[in-house]
C-alpha positions as CSV (number, residue, x, y, z in Angstrom):
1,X,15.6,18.5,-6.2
2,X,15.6,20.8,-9.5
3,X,12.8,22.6,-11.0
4,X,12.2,20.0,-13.6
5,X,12.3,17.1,-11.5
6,X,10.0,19.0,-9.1
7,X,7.7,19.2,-12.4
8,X,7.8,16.2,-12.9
9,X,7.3,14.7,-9.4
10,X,3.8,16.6,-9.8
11,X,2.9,15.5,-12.5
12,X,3.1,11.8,-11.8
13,X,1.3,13.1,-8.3
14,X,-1.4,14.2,-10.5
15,X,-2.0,11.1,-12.7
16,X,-1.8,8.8,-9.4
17,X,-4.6,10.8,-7.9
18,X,-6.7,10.4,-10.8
19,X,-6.0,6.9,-11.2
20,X,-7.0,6.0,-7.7
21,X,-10.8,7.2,-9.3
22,X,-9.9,5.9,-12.8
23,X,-8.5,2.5,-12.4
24,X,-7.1,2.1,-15.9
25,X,-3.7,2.8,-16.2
26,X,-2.7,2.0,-12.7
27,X,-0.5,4.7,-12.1
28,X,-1.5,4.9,-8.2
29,X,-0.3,1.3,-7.7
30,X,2.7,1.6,-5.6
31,X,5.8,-0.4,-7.8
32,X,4.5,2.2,-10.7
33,X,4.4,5.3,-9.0
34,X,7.6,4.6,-6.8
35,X,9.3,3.5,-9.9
36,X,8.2,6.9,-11.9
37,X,8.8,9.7,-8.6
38,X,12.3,7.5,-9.0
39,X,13.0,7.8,-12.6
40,X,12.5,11.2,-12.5
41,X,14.4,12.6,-10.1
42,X,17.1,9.8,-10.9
43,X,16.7,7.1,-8.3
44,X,15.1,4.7,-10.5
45,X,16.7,1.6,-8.3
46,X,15.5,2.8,-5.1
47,X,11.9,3.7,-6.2
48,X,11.3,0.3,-7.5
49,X,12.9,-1.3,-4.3
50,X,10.6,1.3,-2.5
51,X,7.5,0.1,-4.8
52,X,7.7,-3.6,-4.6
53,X,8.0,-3.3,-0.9
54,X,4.4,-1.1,-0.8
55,X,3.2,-3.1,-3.5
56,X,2.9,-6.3,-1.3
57,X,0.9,-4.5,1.3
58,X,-1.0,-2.7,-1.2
59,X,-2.1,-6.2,-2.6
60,X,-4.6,-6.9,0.3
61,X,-5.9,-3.3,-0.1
62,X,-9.4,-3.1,-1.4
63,X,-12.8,-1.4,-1.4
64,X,-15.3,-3.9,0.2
65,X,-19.0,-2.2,0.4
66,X,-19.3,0.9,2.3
67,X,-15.2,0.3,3.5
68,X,-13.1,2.5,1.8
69,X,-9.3,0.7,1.2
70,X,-6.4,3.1,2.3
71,X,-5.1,5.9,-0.2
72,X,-2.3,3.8,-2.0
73,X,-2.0,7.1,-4.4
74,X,-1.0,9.3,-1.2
75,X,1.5,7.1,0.3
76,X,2.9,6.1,-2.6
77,X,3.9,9.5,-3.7
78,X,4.4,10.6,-0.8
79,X,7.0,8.0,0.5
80,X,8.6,8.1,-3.1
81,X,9.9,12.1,-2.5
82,X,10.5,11.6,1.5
83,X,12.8,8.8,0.2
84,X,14.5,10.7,-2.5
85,X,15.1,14.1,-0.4
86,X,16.6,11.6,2.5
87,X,19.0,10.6,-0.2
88,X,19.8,13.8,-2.3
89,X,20.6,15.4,0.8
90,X,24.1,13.6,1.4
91,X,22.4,10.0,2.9
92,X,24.5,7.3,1.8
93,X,22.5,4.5,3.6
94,X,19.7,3.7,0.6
95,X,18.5,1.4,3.5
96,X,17.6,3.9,6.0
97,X,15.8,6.0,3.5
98,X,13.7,3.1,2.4
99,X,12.8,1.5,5.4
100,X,11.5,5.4,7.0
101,X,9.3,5.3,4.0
102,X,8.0,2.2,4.2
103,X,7.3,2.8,7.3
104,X,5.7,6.5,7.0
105,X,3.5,4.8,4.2
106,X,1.1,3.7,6.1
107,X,-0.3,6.5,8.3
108,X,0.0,8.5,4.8
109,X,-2.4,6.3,3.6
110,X,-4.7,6.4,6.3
111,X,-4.4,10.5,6.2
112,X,-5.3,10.4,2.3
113,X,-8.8,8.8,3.3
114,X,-9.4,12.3,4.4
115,X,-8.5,14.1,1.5
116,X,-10.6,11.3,-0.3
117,X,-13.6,12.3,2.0
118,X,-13.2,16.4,1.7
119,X,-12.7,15.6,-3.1
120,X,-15.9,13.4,-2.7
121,X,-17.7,15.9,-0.6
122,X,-16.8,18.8,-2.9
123,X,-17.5,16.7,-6.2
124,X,-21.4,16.2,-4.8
125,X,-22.5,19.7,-6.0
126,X,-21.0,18.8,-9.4
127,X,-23.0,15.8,-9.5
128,X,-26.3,17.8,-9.2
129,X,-24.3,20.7,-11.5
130,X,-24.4,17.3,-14.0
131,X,-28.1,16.4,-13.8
132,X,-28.7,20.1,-14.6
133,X,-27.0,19.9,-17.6
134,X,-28.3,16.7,-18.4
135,X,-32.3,18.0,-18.0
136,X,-30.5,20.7,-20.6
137,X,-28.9,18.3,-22.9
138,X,-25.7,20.1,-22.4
139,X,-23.5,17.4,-22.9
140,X,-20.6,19.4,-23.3
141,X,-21.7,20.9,-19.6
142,X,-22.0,17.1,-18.4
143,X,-18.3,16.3,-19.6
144,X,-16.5,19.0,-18.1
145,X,-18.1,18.6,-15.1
146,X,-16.8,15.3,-14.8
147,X,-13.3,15.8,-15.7
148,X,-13.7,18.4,-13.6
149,X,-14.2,15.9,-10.6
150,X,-11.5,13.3,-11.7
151,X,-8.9,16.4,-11.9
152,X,-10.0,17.2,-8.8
153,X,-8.5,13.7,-7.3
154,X,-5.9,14.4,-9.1
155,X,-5.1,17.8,-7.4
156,X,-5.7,15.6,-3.9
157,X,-2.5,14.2,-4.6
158,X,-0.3,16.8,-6.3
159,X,-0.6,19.9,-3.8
160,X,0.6,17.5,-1.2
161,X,3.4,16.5,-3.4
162,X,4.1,19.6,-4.3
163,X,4.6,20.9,-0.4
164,X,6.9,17.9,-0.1
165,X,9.1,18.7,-2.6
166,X,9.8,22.1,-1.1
167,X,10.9,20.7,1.9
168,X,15.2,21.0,1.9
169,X,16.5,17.6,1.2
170,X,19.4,18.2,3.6
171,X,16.1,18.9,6.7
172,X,14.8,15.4,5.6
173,X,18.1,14.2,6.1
174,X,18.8,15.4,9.5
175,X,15.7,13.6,10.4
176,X,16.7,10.5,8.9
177,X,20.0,10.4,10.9
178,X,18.6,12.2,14.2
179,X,17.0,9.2,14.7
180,X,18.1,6.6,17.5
181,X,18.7,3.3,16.8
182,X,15.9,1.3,18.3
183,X,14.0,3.7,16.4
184,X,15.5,2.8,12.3
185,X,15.9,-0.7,13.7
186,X,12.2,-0.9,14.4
187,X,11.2,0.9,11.2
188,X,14.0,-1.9,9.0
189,X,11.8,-4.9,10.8
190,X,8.5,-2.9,10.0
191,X,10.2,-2.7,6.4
192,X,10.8,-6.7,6.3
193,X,7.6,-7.7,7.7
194,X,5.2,-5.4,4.9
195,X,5.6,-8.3,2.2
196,X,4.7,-10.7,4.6
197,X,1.8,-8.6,5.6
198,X,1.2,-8.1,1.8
199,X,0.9,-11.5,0.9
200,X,-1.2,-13.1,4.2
201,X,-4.0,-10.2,3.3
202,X,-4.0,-11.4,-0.4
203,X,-4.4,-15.2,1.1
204,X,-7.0,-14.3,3.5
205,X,-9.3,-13.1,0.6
206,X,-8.3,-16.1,-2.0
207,X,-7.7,-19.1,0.3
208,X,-9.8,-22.2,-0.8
209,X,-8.9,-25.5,-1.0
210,X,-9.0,-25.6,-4.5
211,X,-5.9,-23.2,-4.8
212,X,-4.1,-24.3,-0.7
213,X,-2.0,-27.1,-3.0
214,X,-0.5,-24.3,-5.1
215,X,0.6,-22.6,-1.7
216,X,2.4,-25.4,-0.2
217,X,4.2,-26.0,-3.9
218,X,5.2,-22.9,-4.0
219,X,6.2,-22.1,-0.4
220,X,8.5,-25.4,-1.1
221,X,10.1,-23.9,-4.3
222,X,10.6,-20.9,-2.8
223,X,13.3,-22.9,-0.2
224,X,15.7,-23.7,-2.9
225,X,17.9,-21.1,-3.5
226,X,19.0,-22.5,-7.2
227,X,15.3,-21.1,-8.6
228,X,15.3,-17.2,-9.6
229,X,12.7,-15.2,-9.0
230,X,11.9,-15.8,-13.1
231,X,12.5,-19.5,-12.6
232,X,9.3,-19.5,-9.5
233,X,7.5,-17.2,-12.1
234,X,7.5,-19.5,-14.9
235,X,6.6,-23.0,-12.4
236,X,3.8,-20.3,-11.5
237,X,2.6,-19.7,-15.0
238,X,2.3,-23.2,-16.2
239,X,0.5,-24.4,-13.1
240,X,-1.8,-22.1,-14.0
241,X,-2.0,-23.2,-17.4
242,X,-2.4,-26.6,-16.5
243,X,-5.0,-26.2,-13.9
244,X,-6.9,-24.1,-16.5
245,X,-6.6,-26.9,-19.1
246,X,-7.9,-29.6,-17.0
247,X,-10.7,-27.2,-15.7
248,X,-11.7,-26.6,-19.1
249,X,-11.4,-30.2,-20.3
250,X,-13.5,-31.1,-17.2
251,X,-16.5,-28.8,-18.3
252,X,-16.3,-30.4,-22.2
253,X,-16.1,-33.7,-21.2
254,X,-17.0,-34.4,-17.7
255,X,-20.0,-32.4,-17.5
256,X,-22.4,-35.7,-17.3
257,X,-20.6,-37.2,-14.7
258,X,-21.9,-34.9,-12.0
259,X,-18.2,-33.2,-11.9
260,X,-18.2,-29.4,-10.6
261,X,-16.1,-28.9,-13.5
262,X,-13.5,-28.2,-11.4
263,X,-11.1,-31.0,-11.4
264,X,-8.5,-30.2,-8.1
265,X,-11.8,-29.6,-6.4
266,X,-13.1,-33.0,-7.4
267,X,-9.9,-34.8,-6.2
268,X,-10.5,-33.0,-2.7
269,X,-14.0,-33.8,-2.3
270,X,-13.6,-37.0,-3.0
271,X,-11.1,-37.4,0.4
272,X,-13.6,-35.7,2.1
């Protein structure tokens, strides 16, 4: 990996960390990180292949109360450069490479909960460095402090990277091919069965029977192999656009009829 890339690599590392805090831009989301670390170091196809597949386990990860969601920054990145040394050092099977980082994604996640704990335990003196400043008025104090503390989750994310990228990409590779073949064959199934993963946590928070019909029509659609991925996205768009217009023309018009204003809802209760 040259000097530049390695630049590079870091400083996406560094705006995933602080968008794990931040939440705006979404560069911690797995497809955008992936696809970045793989733009940059001139892997675009396999980073986005790499992202989509994290991306649909990422999906059902979430903060819920006092439960902190794995670090989707950390394994993101992370992955991303163990996939591109695997293939910069002479790996011709894209596949392999992949499917080892799909499947190293996970306990990289789990590890970046401690580095979460360790930034949030540092950034608690800063917090009472804040209200000092505050008493003061020293509004200038009370902004550096705090980008202090976002940098600081943003320096979670790129020392790690940066170790990574020092690693010789022809050492990752060696790994990558030392390994047997029950062993890549379990990681390729691990690989296939994320999205499926992915998309039954996402169901398991957003199942009702209001939106149960839009499953089953688009589990059928999915079946026939004539419809594109853009084709399913457009049926998907304008049954959404339709339930939202007969929603919203249930509330104008329906609202005296004892209607929940939801009209797919009414139809159901009414077989009930």
């Amino acid at each position: 990996m040259s000097a530049i890339s390695i630049v590079l690599v870091i400083v996406v590392a560094f705006f995933a960390g602080m968008e794990g805090i931040l939440d705006e831009w979404q560069f911690h989301q797995p497809l955008v990180a992936c696809t970045l670390i793989g733009l940059v170091t001139g892997h675009p196809t396999e980073g986005i292949m790499l992202g989509g597949s994290l991306q649909m386990m990422a999906l059902g990860w979430a903060n819920v109360g006092a439960a902190v969601a794995p670090d989707a920054a950390l394994a993101s990145v992370a992955s991303a450069i163990i996939m591109v040394l695997g293939l910069q050092g002479g790996s011709t099977d894209a596949t392999k490479a992949i499917n080892t980082s799909i499947a190293v994604a996970v306990p990289l996640s789990v590890a970046g909960l401690f580095l979460t704990m360790l930034c949030r335990t540092i950034a608690i003196p800063m917090v009472h460095f804040m209200d000092k400043a505050a008493e003061d008025a020293n509004f200038k104090a009370v902004e550096f402090w705090q980008i202090a503390a976002i940098c600081l989750q943003g320096v979670r994310i790129a020392i790690p990277a940066a170790a990574l990228c020092v690693i010789p990409a022809k050492a990752v590779t060696s790994a990558l091919n030392a390994m047997p073949a029950w062993l890549s064959g379990g990681m390729a199934v691990g690989g296939g069965m994320v999205a499926a993963v992915g998309y039954a946590m996402v169901i398991n928070m957003m199942a009702t029977k209001e939106v149960w019909p839009f499953f089953a029509i688009g589990f059928v659609l999915a079946a026939i192999k004539e419809l594109t991925l853009i084709a399913l996205g457009v049926i998907g768009v304008s049954l959404a656009l339709i339930y939202l217009g007969l929603k919203e023309s249930a509330k104008n018009s329906g609202g005296g009829n004892g209607g929940s204003g939801d009209p797919l809802g009414d139809i159901l209760n009414d077989y009930e």
